[in-house]
C-alpha positions in Angstrom: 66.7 2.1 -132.2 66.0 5.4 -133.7 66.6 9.0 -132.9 65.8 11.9 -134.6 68.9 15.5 -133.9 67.3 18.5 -134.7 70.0 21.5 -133.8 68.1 25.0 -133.7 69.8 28.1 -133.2 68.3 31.2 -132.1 66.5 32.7 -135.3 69.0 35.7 -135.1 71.8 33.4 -135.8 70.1 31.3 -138.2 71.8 31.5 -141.6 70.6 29.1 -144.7 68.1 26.0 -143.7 69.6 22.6 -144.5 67.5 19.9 -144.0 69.3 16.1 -144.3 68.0 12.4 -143.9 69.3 9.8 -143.6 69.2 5.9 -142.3 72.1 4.0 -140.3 71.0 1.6 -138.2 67.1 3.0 -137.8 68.5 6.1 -137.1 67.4 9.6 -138.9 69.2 12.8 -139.0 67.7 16.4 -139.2 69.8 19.4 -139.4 68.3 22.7 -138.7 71.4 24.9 -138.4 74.9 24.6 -139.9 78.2 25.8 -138.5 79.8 29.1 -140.0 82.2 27.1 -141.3 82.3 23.2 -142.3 84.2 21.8 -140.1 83.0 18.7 -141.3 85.7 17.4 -144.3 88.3 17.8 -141.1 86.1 16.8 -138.5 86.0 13.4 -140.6 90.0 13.4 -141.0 90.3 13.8 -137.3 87.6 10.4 -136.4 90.1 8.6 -139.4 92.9 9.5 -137.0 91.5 8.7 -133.9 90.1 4.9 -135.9 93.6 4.4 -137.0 95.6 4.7 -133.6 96.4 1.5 -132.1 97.0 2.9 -128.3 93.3 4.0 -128.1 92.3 0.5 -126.5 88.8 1.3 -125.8 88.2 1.1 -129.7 88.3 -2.2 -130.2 86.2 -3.3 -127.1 83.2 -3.9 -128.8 84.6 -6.8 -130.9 86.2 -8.8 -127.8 83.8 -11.1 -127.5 86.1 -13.6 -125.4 86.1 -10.5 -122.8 82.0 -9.9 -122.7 81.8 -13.8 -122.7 83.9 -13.7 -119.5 81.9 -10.8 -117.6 78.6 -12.3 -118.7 79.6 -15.7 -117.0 81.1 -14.6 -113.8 78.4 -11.9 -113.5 76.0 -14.8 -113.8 77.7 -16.7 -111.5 77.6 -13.8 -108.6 73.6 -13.3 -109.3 73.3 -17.1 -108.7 75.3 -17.4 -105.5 74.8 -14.0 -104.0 72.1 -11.9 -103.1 73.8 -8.4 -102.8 76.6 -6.8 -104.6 78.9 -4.1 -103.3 81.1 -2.4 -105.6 84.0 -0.5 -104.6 85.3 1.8 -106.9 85.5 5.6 -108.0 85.7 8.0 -111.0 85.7 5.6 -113.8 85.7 2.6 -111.8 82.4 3.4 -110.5 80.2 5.7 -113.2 79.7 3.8 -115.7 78.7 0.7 -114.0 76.0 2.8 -111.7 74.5 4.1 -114.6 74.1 0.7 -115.8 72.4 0.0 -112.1 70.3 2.8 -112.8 68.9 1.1 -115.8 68.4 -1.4 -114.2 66.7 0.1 -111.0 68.1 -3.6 -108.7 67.9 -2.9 -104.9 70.2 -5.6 -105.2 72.9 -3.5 -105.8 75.3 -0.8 -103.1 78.4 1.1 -104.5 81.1 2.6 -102.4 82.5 5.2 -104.3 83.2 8.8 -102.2 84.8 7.0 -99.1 82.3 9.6 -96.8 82.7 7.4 -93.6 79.1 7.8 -92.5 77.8 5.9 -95.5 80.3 3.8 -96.0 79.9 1.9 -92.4 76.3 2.8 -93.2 76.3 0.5 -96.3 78.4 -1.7 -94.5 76.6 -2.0 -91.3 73.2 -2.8 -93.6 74.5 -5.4 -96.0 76.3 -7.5 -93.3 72.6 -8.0 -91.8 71.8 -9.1 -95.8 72.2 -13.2 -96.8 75.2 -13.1 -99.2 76.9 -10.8 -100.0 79.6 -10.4 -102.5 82.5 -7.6 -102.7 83.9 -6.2 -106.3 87.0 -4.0 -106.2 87.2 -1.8 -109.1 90.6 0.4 -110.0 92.7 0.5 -113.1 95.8 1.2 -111.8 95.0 -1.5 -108.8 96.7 1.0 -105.8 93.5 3.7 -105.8 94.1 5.0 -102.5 90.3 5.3 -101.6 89.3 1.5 -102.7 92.5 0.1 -100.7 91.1 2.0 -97.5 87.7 0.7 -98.3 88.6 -2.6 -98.6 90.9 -2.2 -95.2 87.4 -1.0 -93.3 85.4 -4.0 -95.3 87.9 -6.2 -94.0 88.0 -5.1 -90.8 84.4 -5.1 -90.1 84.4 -8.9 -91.1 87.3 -9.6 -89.0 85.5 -7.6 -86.0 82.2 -10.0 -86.6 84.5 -13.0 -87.6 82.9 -13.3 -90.5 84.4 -14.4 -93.7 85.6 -12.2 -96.1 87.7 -12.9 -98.6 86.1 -16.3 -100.3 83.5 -13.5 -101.3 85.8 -10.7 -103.0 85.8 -10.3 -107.3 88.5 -7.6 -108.6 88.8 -5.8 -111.5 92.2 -4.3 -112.7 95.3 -4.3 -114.9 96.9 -8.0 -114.6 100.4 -6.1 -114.0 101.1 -7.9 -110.4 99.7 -4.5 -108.7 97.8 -4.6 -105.2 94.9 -5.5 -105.8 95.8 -8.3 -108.8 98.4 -9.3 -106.1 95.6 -9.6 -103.3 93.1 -12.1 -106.3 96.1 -13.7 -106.9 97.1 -14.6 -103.3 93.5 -15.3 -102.4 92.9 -17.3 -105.4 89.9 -15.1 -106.3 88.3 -14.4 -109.7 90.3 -11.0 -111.5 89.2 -9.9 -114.4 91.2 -7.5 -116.9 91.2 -3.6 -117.7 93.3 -4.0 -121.0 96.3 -1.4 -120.4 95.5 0.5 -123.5 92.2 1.7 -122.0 91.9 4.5 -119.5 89.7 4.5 -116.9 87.1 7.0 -117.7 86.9 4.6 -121.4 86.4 1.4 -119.6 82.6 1.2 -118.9 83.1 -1.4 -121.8 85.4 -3.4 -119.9 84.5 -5.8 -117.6 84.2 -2.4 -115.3 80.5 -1.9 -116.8 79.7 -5.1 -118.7 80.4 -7.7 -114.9 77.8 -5.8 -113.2 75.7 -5.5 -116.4 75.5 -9.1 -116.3 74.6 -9.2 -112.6 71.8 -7.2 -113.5 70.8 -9.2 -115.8 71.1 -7.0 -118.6 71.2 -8.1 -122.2 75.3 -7.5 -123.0 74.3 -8.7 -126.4 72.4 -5.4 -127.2 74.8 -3.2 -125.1 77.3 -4.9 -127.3 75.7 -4.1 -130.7 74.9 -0.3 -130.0 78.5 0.0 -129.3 79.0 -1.1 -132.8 76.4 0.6 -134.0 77.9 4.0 -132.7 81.6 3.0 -134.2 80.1 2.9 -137.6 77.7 6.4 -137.5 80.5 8.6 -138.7 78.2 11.0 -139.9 76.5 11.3 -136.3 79.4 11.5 -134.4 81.3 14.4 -136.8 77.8 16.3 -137.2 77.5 16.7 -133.2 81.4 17.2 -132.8 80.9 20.1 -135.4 78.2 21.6 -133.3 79.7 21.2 -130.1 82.7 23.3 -131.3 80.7 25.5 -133.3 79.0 26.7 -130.3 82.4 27.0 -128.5 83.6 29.3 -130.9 80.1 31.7 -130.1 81.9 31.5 -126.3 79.3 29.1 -124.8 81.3 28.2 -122.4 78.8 25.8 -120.9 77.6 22.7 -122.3 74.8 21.6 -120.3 73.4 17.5 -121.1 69.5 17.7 -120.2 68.4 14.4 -120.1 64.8 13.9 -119.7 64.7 10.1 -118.0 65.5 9.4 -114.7 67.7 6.5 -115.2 70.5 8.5 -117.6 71.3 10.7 -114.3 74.6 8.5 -113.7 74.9 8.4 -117.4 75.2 12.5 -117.2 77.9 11.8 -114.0 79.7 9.7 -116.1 79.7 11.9 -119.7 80.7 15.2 -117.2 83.9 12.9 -116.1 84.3 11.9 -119.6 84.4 15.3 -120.8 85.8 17.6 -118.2 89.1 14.7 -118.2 89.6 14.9 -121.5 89.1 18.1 -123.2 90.1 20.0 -120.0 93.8 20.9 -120.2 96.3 23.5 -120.2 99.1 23.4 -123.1 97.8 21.1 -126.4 100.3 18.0 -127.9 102.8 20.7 -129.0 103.0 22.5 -125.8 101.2 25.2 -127.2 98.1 26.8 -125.2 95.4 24.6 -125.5 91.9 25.1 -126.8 89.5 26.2 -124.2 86.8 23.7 -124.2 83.3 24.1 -122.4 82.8 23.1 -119.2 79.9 20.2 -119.1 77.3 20.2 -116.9 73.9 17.7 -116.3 70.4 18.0 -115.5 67.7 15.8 -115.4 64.5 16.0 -116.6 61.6 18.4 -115.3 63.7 18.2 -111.4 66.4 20.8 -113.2 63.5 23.1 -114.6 63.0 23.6 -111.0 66.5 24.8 -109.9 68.7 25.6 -112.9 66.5 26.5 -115.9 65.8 30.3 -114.7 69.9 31.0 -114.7 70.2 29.2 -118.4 66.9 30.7 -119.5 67.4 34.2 -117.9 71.7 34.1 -117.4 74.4 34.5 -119.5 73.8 33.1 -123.0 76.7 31.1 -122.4 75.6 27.5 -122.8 74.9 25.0 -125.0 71.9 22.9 -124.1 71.5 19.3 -125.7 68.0 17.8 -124.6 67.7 14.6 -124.8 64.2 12.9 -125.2 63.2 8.9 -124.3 59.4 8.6 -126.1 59.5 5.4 -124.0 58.5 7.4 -120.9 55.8 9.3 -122.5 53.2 6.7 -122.4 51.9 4.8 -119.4 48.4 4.4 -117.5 45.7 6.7 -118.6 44.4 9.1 -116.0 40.8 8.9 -115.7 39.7 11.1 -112.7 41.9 13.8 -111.5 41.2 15.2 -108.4 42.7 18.9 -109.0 41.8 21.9 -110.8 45.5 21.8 -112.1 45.2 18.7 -113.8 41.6 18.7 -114.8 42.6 19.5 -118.4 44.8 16.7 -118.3 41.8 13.9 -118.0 42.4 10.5 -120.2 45.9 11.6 -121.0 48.6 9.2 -120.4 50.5 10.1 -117.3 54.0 10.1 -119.8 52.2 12.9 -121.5 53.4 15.5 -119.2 56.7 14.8 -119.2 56.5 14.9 -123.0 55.0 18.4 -122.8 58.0 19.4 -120.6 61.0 18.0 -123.0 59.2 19.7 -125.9 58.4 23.3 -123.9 61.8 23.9 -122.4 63.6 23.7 -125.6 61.4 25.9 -127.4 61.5 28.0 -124.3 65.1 28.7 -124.5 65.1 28.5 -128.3 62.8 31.9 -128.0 65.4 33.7 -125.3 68.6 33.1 -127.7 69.6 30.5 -125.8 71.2 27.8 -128.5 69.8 24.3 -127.7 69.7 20.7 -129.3 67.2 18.2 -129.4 68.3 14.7 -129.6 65.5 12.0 -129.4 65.0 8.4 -129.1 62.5 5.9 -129.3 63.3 3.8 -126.2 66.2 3.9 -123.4 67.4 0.0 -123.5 70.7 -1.7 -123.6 71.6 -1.0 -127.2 70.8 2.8 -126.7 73.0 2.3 -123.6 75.9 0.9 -125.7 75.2 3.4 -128.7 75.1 6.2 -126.2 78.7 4.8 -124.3 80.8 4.9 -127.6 79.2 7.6 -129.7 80.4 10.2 -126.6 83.6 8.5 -126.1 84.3 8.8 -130.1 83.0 12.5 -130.1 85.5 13.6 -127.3 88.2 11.9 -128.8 87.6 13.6 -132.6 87.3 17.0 -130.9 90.4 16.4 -129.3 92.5 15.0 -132.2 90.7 17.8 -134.1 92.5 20.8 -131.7 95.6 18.5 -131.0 94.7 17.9 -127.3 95.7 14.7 -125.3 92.4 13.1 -124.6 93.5 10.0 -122.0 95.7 11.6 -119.8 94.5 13.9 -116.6 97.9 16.2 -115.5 95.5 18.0 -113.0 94.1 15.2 -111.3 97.7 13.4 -110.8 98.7 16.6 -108.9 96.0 16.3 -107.1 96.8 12.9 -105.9 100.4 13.4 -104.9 98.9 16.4 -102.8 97.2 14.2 -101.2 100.1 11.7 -100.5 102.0 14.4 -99.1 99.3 15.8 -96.9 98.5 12.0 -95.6 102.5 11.4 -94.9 102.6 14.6 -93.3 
């Protein structure tokens, strides 16, 4: 796996040129632009910290091999008995795993993760017409209020059609004797663990991500290594955390994730959740006012140049734009004959070769209307990039946060939220 990073500022803000290389793990490094400041010596403090705290679980996930061992055989075991998966679960129950489905581009495959009624007894209605089918429940905490409705509907419909049900249910959750641990335990169904130390929107490394991985039939081997690969890239992870901030500090409030493949769209889903949890709060660890992070925001590929690239290009110059390029996709069949003036110029190109064109043109398009961009590329999208990809974002959210003393794994806003909806519910 290798990627190149070249950061270019617009020229007005360009100071001295500094151009480093280096290898780790086949990957190379080019810096174009600097911070004002070097933020980098502190930067590297903050990563120490973050490495050195015990309660940040999802650390240490890489190296659990008994845990990857146990989601690659039950998710072998579900491909071999079942024809159809449906997975149950939202926020960071659900993301992570999807973009793994996305990879993987399975029909074989339904989530249930928005509890909108139409598609829920519309994904319902289709997969009990399916062969087998098999049901994961997903939620940390085990009581999510919009997977234990779910799974009353899922139920029901069975019951309705007197089907079986419950001989085909797999759960995922804390083993803490909750509801649905209770329900695996009293149904004497497979339950596998989301270790307490990890929070939700960290656990795509958990059996969460790495069950239906294996269902796939992805390699967990490779996902496991670029996980590694990421924890050991210190230099990667600070460098990006020092532009991130950097551009924070020129008020781009906006940090927009363009990712130019069509299978990283629930990858970008899953990185805005990641990011907007995390960095997003009120008061910092001493109660003072926190620091106001961007919000994120994710396109994909040449769709987004036709909807949101006039407001970045001609807007505010308020965002941060990180592209991210997969050469992978640039190749492909050769075009002999086209059939339209539009394309004649295009003849014996490789169909990948427009797509190349339009990574490459919309970054130097915004680079020439001050807009500040990044270009992050890679030689493939596979597993390991997958796993690289997981754990270098997770490990630059939590050194930013260490770095301006913000709690990174807890969500204040989002609890509210929930006991709002208790009360409304009970009202």
């Amino acid at each position: 796996m290798s990627f190149a990073i070249g950061v270019i500022m617009p020229y007005s803000q360009l100071s001295a040129t500094a151009n480093h290389v280096m290898v780790i793990f086949m990957l190379n490094l080019k810096t174009f632009k600097q911070s004002p400041l070097d933020l980098k010596p502190a930067l590297l403090s903050a990563l120490a910290q973050v490495k050195k705290n015990k309660s940040i679980g999802y650390l240490t996930l890489p190296f659990k091999d008994a845990a990857w061992a146990e989601s690659k055989t039950l998710g072998q075991s579900i491909r071999k008995n079942y024809d159809h998966l449906v997975v149950v679960g939202i926020g960071g129950s659900s993301m992570g795993s999807r973009c793994l489905a996305e990879f993987a581009n399975s029909p074989d495959i339904s989530f249930l993760d928005n509890i909108d009624s139409l598609e829920t007894e519309s994904v319902i209605s289709k997969v009990l017409k399916l062969g087998k089918v098999a049901y994961l429940f997903v939620s940390k905490s085990g009581t999510t209020i919009e997977i234990l409705w779910t799974l009353d509907l899922i139920f029901q419909k069975h019951e309705d059609l007197k089907k079986s049900f419950w001989e085909h249910t797999f759960f995922i959750t804390e083993l803490t004797g909750n509801t649905l641990h209770g329900l695996a335990q009293k149904h004497m169904r497979p339950c596998l663990e989301i270790p307490l130390d990890v929070g939700g929107r960290f656990s795509v490394l958990t059996p969460v991500g790495l069950l239906v991985a294996s269902f796939l039939e992805i390699d967990l081997d490779l996902i496991q290594q670029g996980a590694q690969n990421a924890l050991l890239d210190e230099k990667h992870i600070v460098h990006l955390s020092e532009q991130f901030l950097a551009s924070m500090d020129r008020q781009e409030n906006i940090t927009v994730f363009w990712f130019y493949s069509s299978r990283l769209r629930w990858f970008g889903f899953w990185l805005q959740q990641l990011w907007a949890e995390s960095l997003g709060k009120t008061t910092d660890r001493a109660q003072g006012k926190a620091y106001p992070f961007s919000t994120p925001l994710s396109c994909i590929g040449a769709s987004d140049q036709h909807s949101v690239l006039q407001q970045i290009m001609d807007g505010p110059k308020d965002k941060f734009v990180s592209i991210f390029r997969f050469k992978d996709i640039e190749g492909s069949e050769i075009i002999r004959h086209p059939m339209f003036p539009q394309t004649q110029n295009m003849k014996g190109l490789q169909f990948g070769s427009l797509i190349k064109a339009e990574t490459l043109a919309t970054q130097k398009s915004l680079d020439t209307q001050g807009v500040s961009t990044a270009l992050i590329e890679f030689d493939e999208l596979s597993p390991k990039t997958l796993g690289y990809l997981f754990m270098l974002f997770q490990l630059i959210v939590s050194t930013m946060a260490e770095f301006k003393n913000i709690n990174a794994y807890d969500q204040p806003a989002v609890e509210h939220g929930k006991k709002l909806i208790r009360d409304y519910l009970n009202a």
